[in-house]
N, CA, C and O atoms as CSV, one atom per row, in Angstrom:
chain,resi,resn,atom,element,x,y,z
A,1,UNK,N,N,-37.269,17.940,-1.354
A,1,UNK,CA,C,-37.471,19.129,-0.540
A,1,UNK,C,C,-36.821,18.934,0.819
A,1,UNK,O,O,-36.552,17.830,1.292
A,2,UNK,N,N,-36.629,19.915,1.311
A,2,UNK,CA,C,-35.605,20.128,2.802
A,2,UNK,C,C,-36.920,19.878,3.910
A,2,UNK,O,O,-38.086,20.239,3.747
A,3,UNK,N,N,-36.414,19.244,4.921
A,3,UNK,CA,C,-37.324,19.105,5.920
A,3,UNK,C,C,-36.932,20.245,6.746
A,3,UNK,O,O,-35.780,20.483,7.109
A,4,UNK,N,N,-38.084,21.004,7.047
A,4,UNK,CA,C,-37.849,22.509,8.395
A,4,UNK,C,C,-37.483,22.055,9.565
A,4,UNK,O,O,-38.045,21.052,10.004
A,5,UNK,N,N,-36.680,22.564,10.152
A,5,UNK,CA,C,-36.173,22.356,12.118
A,5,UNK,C,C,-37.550,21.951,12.609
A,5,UNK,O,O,-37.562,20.976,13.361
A,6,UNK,N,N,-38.811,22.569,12.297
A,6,UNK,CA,C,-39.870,22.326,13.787
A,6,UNK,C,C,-40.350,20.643,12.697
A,6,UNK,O,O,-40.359,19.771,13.566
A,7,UNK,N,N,-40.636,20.081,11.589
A,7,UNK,CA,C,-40.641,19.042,10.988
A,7,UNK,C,C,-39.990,18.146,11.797
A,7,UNK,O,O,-40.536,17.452,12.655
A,8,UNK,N,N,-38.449,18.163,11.438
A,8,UNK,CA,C,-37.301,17.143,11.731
A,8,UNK,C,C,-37.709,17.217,13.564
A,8,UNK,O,O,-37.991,16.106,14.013
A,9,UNK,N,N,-37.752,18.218,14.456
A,9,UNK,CA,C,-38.511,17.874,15.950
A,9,UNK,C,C,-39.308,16.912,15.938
A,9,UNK,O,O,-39.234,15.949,16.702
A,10,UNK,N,N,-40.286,17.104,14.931
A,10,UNK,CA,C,-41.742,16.048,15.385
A,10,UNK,C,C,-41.266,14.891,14.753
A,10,UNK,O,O,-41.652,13.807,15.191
A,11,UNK,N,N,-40.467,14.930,13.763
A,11,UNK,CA,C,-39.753,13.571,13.187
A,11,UNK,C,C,-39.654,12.827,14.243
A,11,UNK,O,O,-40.378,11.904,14.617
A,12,UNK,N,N,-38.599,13.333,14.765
A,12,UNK,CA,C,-37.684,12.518,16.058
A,12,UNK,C,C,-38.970,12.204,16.862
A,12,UNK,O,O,-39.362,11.038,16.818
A,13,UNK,N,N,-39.440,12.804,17.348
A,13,UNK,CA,C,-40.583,12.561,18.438
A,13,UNK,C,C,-41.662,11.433,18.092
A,13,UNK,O,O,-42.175,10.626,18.867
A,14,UNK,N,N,-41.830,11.562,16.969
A,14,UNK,CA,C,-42.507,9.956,15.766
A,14,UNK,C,C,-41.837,9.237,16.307
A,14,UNK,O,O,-42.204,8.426,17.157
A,15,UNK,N,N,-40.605,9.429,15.863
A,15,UNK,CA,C,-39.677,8.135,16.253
A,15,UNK,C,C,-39.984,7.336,17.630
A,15,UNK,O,O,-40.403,6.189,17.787
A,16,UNK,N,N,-39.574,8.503,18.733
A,16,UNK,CA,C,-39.195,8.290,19.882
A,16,UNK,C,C,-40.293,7.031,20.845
A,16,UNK,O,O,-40.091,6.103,21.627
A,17,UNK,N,N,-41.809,7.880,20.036
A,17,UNK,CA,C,-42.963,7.703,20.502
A,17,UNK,C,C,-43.377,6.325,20.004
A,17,UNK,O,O,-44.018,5.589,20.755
A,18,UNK,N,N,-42.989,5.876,18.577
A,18,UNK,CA,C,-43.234,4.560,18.329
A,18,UNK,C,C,-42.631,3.623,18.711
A,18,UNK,O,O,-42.967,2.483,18.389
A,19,UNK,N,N,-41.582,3.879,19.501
A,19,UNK,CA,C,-40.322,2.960,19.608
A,19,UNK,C,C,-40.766,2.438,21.517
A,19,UNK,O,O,-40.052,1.776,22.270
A,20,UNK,N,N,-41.606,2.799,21.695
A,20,UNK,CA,C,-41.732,2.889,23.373
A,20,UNK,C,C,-42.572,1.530,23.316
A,20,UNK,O,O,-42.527,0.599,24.120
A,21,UNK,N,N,-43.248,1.635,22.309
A,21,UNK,CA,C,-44.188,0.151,21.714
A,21,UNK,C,C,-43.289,-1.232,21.612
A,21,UNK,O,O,-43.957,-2.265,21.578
A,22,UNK,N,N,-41.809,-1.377,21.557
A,22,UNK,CA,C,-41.328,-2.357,21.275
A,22,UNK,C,C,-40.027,-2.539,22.234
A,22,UNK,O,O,-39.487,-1.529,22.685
A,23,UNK,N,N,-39.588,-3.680,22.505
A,23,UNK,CA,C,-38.039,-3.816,23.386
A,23,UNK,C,C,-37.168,-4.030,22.227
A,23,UNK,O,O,-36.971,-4.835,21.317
A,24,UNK,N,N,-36.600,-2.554,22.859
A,24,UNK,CA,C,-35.427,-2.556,21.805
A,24,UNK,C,C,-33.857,-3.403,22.890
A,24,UNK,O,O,-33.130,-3.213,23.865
A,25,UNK,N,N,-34.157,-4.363,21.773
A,25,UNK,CA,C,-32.076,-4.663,22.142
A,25,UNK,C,C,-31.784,-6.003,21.735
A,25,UNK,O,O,-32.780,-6.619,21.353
A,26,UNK,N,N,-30.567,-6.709,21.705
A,26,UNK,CA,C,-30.042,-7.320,20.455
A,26,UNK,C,C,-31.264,-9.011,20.612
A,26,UNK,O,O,-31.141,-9.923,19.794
A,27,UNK,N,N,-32.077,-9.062,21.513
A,27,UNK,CA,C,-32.822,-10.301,21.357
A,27,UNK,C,C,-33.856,-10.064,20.575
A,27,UNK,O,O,-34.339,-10.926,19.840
A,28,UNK,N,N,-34.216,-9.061,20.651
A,28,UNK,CA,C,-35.737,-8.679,20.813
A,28,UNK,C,C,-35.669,-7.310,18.909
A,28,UNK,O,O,-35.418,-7.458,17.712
A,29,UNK,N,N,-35.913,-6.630,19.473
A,29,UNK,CA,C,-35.978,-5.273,17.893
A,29,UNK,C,C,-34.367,-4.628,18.179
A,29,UNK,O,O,-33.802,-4.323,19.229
A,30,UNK,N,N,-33.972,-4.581,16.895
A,30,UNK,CA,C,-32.938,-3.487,16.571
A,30,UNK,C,C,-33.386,-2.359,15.490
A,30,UNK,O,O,-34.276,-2.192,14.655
A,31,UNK,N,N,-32.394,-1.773,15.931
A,31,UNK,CA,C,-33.448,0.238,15.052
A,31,UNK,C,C,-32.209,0.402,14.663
A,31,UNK,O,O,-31.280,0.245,15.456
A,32,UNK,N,N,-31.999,0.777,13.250
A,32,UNK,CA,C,-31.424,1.849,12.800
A,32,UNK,C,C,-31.938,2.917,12.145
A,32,UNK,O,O,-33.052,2.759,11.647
A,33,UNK,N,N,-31.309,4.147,12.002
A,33,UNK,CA,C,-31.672,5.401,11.652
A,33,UNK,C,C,-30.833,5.533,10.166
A,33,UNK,O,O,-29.623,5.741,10.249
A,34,UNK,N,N,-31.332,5.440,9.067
A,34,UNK,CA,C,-30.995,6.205,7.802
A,34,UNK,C,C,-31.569,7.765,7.249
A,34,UNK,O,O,-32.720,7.869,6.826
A,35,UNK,N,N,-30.980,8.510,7.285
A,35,UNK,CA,C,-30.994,9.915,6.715
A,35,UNK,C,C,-31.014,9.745,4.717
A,35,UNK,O,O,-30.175,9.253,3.963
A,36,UNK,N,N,-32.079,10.261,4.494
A,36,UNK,CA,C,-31.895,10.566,2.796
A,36,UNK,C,C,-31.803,11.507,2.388
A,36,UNK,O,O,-32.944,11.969,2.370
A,37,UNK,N,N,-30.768,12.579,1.779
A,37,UNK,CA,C,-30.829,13.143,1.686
A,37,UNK,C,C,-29.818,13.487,0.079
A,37,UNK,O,O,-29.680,12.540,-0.695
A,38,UNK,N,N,-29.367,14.465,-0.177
A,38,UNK,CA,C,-28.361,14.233,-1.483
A,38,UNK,C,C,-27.612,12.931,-1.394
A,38,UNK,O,O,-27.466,12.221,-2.388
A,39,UNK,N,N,-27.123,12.603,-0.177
A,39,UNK,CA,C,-26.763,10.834,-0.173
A,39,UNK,C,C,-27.865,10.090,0.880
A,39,UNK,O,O,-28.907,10.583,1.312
A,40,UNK,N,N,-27.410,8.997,1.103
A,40,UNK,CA,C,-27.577,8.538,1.948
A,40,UNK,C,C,-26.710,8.221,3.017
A,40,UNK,O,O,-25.558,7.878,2.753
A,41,UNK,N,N,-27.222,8.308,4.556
A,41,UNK,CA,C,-26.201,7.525,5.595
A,41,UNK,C,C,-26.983,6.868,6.586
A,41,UNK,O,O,-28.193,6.924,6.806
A,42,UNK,N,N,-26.114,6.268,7.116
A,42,UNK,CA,C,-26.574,5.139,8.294
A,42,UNK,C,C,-25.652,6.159,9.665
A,42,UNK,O,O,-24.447,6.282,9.888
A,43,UNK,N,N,-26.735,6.675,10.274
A,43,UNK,CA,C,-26.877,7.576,11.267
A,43,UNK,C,C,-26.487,6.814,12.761
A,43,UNK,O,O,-25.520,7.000,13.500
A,44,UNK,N,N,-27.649,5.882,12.883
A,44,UNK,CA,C,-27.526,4.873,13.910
A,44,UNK,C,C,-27.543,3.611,13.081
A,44,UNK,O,O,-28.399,3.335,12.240
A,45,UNK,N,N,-26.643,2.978,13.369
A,45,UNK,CA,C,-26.850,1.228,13.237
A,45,UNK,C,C,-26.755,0.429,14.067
A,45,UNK,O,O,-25.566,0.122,14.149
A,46,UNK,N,N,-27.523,-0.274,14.971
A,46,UNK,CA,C,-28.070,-1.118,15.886
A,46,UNK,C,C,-28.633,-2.300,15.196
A,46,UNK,O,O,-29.165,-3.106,15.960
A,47,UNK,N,N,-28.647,-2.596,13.962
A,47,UNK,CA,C,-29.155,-3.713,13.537
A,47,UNK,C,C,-27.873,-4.479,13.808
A,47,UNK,O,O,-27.845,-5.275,14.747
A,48,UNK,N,N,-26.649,-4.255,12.921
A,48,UNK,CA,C,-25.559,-5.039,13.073
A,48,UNK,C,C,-24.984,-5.393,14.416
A,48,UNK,O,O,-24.582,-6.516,14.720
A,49,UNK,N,N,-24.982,-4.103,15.359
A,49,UNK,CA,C,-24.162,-4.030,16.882
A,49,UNK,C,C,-25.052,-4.731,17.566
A,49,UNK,O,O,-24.627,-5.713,18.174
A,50,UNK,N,N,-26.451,-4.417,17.636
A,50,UNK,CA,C,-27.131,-4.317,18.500
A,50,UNK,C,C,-26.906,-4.040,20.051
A,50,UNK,O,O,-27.628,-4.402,20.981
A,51,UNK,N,N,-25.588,-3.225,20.103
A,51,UNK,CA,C,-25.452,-3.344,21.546
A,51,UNK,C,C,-26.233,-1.975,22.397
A,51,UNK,O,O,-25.438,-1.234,22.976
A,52,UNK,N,N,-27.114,-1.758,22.457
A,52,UNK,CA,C,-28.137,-1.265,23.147
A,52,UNK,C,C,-29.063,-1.624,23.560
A,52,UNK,O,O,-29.457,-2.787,23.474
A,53,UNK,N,N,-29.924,-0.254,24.385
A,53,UNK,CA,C,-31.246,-1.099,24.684
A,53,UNK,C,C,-32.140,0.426,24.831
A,53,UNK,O,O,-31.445,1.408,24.568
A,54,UNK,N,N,-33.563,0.715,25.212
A,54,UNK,CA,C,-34.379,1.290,24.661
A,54,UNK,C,C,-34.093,2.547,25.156
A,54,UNK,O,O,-34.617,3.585,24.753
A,55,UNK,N,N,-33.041,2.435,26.264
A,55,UNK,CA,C,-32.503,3.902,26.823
A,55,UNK,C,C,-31.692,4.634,26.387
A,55,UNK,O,O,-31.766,5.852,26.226
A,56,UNK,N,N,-30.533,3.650,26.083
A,56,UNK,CA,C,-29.420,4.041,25.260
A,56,UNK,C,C,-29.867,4.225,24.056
A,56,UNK,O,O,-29.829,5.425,23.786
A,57,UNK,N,N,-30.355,3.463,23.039
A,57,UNK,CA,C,-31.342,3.895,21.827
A,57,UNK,C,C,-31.492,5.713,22.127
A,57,UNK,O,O,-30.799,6.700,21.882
A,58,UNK,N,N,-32.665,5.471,22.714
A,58,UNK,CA,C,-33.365,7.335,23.285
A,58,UNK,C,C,-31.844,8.222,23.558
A,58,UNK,O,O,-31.982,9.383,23.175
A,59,UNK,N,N,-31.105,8.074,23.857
A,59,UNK,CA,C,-30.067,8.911,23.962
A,59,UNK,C,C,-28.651,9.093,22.833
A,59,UNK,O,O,-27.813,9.994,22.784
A,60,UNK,N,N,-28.792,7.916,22.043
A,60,UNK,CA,C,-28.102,7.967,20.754
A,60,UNK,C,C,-28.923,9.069,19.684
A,60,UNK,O,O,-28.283,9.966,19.136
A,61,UNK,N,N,-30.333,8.905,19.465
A,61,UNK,CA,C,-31.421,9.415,18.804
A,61,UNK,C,C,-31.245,10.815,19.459
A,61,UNK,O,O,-30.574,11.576,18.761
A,62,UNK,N,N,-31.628,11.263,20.473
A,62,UNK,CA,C,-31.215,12.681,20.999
A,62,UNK,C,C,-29.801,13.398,20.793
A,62,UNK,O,O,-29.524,14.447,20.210
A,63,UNK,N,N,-29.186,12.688,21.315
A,63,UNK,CA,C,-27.585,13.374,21.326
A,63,UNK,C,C,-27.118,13.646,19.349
A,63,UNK,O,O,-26.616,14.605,18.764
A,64,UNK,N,N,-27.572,12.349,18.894
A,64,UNK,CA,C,-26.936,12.565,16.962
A,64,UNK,C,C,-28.012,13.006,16.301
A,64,UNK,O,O,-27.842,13.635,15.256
A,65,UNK,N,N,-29.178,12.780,16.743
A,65,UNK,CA,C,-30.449,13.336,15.519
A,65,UNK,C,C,-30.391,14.717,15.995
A,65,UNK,O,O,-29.631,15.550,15.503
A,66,UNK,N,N,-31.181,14.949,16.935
A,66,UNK,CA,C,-31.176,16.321,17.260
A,66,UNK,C,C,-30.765,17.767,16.923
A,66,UNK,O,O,-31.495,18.757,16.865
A,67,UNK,N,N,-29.318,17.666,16.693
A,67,UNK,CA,C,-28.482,18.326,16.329
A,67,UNK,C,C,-28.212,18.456,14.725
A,67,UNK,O,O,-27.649,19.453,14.272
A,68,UNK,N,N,-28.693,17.276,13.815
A,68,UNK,CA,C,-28.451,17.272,12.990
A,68,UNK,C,C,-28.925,18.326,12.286
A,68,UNK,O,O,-29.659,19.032,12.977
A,69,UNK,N,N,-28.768,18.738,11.057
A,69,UNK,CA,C,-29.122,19.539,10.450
A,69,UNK,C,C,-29.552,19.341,8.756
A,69,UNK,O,O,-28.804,19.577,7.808
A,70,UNK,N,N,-31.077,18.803,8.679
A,70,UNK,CA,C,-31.511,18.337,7.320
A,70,UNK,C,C,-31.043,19.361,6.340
A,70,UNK,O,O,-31.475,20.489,6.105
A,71,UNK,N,N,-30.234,18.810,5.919
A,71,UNK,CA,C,-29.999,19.593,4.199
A,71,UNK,C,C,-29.518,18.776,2.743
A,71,UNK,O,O,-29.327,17.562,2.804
A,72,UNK,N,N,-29.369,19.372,1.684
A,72,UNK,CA,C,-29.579,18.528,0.428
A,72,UNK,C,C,-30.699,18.347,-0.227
A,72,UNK,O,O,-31.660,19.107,-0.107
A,73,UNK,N,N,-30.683,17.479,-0.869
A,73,UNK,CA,C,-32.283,17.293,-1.835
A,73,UNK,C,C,-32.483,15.778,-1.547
A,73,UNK,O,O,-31.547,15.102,-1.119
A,74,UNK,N,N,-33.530,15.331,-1.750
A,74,UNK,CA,C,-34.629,14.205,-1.343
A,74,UNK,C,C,-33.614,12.974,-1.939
A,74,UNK,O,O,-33.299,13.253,-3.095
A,75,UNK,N,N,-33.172,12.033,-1.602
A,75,UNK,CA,C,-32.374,11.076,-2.412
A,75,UNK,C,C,-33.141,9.486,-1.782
A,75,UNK,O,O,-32.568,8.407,-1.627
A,76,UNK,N,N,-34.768,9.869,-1.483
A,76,UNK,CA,C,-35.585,8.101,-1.290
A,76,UNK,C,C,-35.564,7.796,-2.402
A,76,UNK,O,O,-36.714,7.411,-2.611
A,77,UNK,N,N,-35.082,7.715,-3.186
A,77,UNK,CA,C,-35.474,6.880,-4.468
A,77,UNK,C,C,-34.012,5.793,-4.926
A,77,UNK,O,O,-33.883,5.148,-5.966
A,78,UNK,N,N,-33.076,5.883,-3.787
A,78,UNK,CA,C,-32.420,5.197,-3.279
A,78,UNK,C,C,-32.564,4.348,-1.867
A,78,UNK,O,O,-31.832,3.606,-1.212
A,79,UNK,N,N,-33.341,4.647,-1.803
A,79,UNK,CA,C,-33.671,3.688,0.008
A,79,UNK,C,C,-34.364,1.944,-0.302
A,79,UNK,O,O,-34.628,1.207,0.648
């Protein structure tokens, strides 16, 4: 099933809100973002780079999630 625009908002905001709990950057936690959807993609990857940190994180997550637009069919059964 398709996730609705006001959903995918509170998504991100899950995100945003759990992530304030941990130091993000290449010593400490790395985050990436995978999308499932008819495929899969790697949205953000910060595990490999790690070159961020919990600000830049928050503004990668805003500027590319945000905008995105959930569509396709459910494809976790690949994750």
């Amino acid at each position: 099933a398709n996730v609705k625009s006001s959903e995918w908002q509170l998504l991100l905001r899950f995100v945003q809100n759990f992530l304030e709990h941990f130091t993000i950057d290449a010593n400490n936690t790395r985050v990436a973002v995978i999308s499932y959807s008819t495929t899969a993609s790697v949205d953000i990857d910060g595990i490999g780079s790690g070159d961020y940190n919990k600000c830049s994180f928050a503004a990668r997550l805003q500027n590319r999630m945000a905008k995105k637009i959930p569509s396709g069919y459910s494809a976790t059964h690949e994750a």
